[in-house]
N, C-alpha and C positions, 0 to 999 in steps of 0.2 A: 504494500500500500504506500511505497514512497510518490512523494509530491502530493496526495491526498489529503486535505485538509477534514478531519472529521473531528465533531462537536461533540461532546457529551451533554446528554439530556439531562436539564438540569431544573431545580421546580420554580428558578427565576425566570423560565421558558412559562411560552403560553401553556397552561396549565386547563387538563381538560371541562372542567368544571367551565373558569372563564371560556372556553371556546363556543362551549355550550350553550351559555349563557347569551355571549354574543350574537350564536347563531339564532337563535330562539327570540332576539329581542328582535335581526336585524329581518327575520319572515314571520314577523307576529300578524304584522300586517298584509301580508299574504296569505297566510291560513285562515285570517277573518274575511277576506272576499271569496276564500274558498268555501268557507264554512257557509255565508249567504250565500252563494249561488246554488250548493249543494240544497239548501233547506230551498229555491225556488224549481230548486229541479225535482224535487221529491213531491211537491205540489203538482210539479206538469206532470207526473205520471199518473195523476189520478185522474188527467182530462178525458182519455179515450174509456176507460171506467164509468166514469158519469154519462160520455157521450152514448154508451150502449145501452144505461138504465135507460136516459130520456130518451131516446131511439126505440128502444122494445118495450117500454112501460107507458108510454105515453102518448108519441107520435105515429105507434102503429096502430092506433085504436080510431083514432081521429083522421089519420091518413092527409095529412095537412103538408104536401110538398116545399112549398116554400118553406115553411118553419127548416122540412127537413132540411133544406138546400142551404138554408141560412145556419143551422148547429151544423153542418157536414165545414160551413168555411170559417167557422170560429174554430173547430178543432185542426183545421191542417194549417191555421195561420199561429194557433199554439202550438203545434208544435213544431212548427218552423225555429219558433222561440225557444222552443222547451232544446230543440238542437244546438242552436247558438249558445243557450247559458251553457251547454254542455263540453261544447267545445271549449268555449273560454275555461272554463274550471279546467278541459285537461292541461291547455296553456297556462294556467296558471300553476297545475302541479308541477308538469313538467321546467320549468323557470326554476320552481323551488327545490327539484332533486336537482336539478344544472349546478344550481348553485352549494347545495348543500355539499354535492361531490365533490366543486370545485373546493371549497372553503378544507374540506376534512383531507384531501387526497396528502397533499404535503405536508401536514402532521402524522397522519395516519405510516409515511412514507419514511418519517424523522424517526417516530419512536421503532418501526419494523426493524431499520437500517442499527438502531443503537441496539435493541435486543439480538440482531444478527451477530455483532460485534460483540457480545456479553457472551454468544455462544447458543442462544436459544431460537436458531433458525429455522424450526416448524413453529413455535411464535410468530416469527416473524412473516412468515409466509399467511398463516392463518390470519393474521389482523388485514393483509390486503386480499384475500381471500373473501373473507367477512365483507370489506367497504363494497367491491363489485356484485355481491353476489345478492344484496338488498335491492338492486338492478338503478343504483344510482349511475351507471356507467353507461344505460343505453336508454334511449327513450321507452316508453310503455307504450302499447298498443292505444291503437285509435280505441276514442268511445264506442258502445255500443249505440244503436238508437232504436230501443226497443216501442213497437207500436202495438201491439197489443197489452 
């Protein structure tokens, strides 16, 4: 290891607690727009629910086409909506794992490298093991958009 300059980890380093802390304060505000879009999207899934009660309990009795024509474009104009919050919430998680992976990779990378150096190299492997395998490393699949 000549010319290699290596650091010892030391508890004057950022310290995991503070990182956590950091991180938790600096996407607070990302997990409460996640948190409201989630509770308006849990609302849109009860549109097409309702839309089959008043469709078979009420509008097939009366046989009233307009009515029907007019709830048939309130729900597909919901759930145009009900798609949009859906996507935004996954833009918004996906931001917040982007970020979270960026922030832990080079700690996560510091203490691996110092335990590999102490000698505990399946440690060390297993902690970056661990950070990708929470699947901060690749984006998550598209939303679903379920219509029934």
């Amino acid at each position: 290891m000549r010319g290699m300059i290596v650091t010892r980890w030391h508890p004057s380093h950022r310290t995991a607690a503070s990182l956590i802390a950091r991180l938790r304060a600096e996407l607070a505000g990302a997990f409460i727009a996640a948190g409201t879009i989630t509770l308006f999207i849990n609302v849109g899934l009860l549109f097409v629910p309702i839309y089959d009660m008043i469709l078979y309990d009420r509008l097939m009795q009366s046989k009233n086409m307009d009515t029907v024509t007019i709830l048939t474009i309130g729900v597909v104009i919901s759930m145009m909506i009900f798609g949009a919050l859906e996507f935004c919430r996954f833009s918004i998680l996906v931001v917040m794992a982007d970020r979270l992976a960026r922030r832990l990779n080079l700690p996560t990378l510091q203490a691996a490298m110092v335990k590999s150096l102490e000698g505990a190299s399946s440690v060390a492997a297993q902690a970056m093991r661990d950070l990708t395998s929470y699947g901060f490393s690749s984006p998550a699949p598209p939303p679903s958009f379920p219509l029934t």
